[in-house]
PLY file of the C-alpha trace (Angstrom):
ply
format ascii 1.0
element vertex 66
property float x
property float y
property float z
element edge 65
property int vertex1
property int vertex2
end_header
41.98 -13.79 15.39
43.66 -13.79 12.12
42.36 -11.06 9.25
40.93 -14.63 7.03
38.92 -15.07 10.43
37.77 -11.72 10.43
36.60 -11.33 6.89
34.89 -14.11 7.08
32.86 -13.56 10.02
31.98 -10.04 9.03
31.27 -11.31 5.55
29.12 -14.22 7.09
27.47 -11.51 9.70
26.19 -9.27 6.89
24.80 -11.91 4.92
23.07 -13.05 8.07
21.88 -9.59 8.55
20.75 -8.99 4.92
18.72 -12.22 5.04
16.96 -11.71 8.14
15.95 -7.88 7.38
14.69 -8.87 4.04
12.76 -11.73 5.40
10.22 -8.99 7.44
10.09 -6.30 4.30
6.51 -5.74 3.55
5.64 -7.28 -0.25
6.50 -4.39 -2.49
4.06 -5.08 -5.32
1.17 -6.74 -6.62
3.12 -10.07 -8.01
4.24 -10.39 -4.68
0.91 -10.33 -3.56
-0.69 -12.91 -5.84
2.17 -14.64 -5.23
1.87 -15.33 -1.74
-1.79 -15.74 -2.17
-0.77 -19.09 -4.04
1.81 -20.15 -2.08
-0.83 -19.35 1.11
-3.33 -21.71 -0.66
-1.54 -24.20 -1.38
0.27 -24.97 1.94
-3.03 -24.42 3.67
-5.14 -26.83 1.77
-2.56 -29.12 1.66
-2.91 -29.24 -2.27
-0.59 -30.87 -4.97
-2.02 -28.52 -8.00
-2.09 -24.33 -7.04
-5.26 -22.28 -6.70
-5.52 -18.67 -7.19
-8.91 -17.81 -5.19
-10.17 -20.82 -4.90
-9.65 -21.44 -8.82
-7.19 -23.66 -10.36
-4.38 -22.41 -11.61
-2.62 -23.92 -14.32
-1.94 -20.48 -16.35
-0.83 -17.20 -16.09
-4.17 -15.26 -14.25
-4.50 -12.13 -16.49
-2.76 -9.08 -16.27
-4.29 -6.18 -14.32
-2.60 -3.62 -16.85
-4.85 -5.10 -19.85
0 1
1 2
2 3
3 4
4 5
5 6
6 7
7 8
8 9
9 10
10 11
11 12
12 13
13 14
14 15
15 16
16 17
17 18
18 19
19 20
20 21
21 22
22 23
23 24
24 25
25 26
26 27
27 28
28 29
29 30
30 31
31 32
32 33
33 34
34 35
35 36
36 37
37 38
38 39
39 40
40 41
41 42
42 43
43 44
44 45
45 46
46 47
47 48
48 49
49 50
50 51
51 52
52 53
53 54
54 55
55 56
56 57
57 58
58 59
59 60
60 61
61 62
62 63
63 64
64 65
């Protein structure tokens, strides 16, 4: 293999390895959280407009930190 080859496939590896780890990291706060809550409703119910706990959701839901 030429060095091009080689940089490429390490380059390509690490990318592949960055993705994958990040894919299983735990959410890391609570945006995340509420996030996925939408995104979980949504798919589920098969639903064109987001909910947020059963609620539409057409706005920002209020901030926890007032």
């Amino acid at each position: 293999m030429n060095l091009k080859t080689q940089v490429f496939l390490v380059l390509f590896l690490t990318t592949l390895s960055f993705l994958v780890f990040s894919f299983f990291q735990p959410p890391s706060s609570y945006q995340e959280l509420r996030r996925a809550i939408l995104v979980k409703e949504t798919v589920k119910d098969f639903k064109i407009f987001q909910t947020y706990n059963g609620e539409p959701y057409f706005t920002k839901p209020p901030s926890i930190h007032g």
